[in-house]
N, C-alpha and C positions, 0 to 999 in steps of 0.2 A: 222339696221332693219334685223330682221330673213328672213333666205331664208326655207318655209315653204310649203310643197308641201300637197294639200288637194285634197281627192278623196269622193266620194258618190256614191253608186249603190245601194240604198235604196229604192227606187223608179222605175218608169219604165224610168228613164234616166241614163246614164251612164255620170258622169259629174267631170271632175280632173280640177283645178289651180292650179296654181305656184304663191308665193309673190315674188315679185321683190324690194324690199326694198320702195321706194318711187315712184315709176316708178308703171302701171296697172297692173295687173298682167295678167300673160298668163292663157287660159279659154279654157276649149275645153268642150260642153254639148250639149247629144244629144239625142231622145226620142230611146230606145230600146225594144225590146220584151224580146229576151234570146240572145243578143249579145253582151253584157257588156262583157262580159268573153275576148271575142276575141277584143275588142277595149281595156280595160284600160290598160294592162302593153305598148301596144305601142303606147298610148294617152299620158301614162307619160314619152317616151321615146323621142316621138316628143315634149313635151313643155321644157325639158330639154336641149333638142338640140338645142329650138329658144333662148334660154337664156344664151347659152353657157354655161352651168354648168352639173355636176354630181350627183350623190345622196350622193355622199361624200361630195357634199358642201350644202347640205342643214342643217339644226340646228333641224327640226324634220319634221312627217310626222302625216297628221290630218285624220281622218278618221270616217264618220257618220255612229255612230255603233247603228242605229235603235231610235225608234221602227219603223220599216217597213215590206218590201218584204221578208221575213223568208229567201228564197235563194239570196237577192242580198246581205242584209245585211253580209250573210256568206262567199259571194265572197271577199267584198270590205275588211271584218277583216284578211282573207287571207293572200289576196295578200298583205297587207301593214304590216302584219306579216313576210311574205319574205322577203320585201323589205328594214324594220328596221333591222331583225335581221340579215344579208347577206352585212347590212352596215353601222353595231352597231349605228344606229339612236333612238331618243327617240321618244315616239310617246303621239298623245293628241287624247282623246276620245271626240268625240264632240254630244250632242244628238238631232236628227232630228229637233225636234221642236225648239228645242233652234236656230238652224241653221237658220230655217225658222224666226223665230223673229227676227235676226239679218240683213236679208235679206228685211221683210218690212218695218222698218224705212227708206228706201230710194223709198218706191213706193208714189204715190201722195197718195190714199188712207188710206196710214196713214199721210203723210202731211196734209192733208185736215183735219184729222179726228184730230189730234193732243190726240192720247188716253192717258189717265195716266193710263187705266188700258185695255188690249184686251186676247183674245185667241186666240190660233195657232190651229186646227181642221183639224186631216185629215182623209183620208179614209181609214179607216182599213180593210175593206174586210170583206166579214161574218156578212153585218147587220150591222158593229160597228164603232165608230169614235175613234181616240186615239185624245186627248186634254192634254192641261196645259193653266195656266192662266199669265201671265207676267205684269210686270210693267214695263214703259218708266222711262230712265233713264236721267240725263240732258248731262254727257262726256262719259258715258259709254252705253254697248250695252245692250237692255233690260233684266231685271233680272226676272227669273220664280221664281212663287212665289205661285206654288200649287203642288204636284203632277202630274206626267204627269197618266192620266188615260184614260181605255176603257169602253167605255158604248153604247147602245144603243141609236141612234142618238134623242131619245123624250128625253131621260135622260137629255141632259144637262142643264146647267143656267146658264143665261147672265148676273144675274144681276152685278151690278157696273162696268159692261163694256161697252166701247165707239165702239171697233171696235172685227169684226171677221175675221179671214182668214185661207185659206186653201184650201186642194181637198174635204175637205166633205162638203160644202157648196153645191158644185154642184152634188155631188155624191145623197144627200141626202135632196136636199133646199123642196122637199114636206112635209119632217118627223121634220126637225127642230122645236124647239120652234121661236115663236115668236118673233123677235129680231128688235129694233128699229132702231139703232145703225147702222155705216157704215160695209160694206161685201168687202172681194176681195178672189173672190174664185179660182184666175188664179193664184197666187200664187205657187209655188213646190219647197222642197229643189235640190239647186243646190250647188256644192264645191267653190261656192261665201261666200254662209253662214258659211259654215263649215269652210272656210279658217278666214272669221272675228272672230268667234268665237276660232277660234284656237291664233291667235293675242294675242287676250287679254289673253287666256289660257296661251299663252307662258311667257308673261311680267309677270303672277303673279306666272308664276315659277309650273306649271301644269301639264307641260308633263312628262311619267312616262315610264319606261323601258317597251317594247313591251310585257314580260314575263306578263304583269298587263292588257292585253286588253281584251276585253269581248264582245260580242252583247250585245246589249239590248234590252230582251226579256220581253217584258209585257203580252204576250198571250202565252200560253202553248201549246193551239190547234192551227194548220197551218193550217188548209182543213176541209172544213165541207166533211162527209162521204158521199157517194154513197148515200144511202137511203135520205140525208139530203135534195141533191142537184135536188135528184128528187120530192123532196117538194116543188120548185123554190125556195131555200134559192141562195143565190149567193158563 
């Protein structure tokens, strides 16, 4: 089994694991304002030290390059930019959402719900939700199967879906459409997901030289303007 170290600062959490081959793996996730900075290089120096191991002995390093927080997302590609090229490691780009769908197949709400088809929804900030749609898989982890996109929370559509989840559920449950289907809106990516999804990234031979990493920027604008915000836009 890969020794595969996963970080996420996409979010308002600051959240690193380590795989341990067949054994749990070490977790450390925690809700943050603007102290991500100052926790992850020594979040990943302590879960390396409970592990006994180095960053030379890891086989790559995962990291949830958005779409999210425009500045965490730019810390987390950073720092794990240092951290591959300082110790010629390969690295795996993992996408939020993708993260978060690998994460609710083990909550009850998608046990219960058993979807063959849902969407991952989250809160984009600015009015708007970033979404994709995925299919359940039967030995694999679920496969996106739409574009991921931003829209306006009236915008989207449910139809042929069983289940929904994410932070714009709760962000935004006034503005949504209509939706019959089961919800779990407590949901948020953590370096659980991103470390699953790195997993299987790794077996089918995925991870790519640090030189090849990117954010993933679905939005161009970061900040609604002065004038904007005195409109009550958020």
């Amino acid at each position: 089994m890969a020794n595969i170290l996963a970080i996420d600062t996409s979010s308002a959490w600051c959240s690193v694991a380590l795989s341990l081959g067949d054994k749990a793996p070490e977790f450390k996730h925690e809700a943050v304002s603007a102290g991500a900075s100052q926790l992850l290089l020594p979040w990943v120096e302590t879960l390396l030290a409970n592990a006994k191991l180095s960053l030379k002995d890891l086989d790559a390093i995962a990291i949830g390059i958005g779409p999210g927080a425009f500045t965490g997302v730019r810390l987390g590609v950073a720092a794990v930019q240092g951290l591959a090229v300082s110790n010629n490691l390969p690295v795996i780009s993992v996408c939020s959402l993708d993260a978060i769908a690998a994460q609710i197949i083990s909550t009850n709400s998608y046990k219960m719900s058993k979807p063959q088809r849902f969407m991952i929804a989250v809160d984009a900030r600015m009015e708007e939700i970033y979404w994709a749609n995925y299919e359940s898989q039967a030995t694999q982890l679920p496969k996106r199967v739409s574009d991921i996109h931003l829209t306006k929370p009236e915008d989207l559509h449910f139809d042929g879906l069983q289940l929904i989840a994410g932070s714009a559920l709760n962000a935004y449950s006034s503005r949504l459409p209509i939706f019959a289907g089961s919800r779990d809106g407590e949901i948020s990516i953590s370096a659980l997901g991103v470390l699953e999804c790195a997993k299987q990234s790794f077996k089918e031979g995925l991870q790519v030289d640090v030189r090849l990493l990117e954010p993933m920027y679905v939005r161009n604008k970061v900040a609604f303007t002065t004038a904007e915000r005195e409109l009550g836009m958020r």
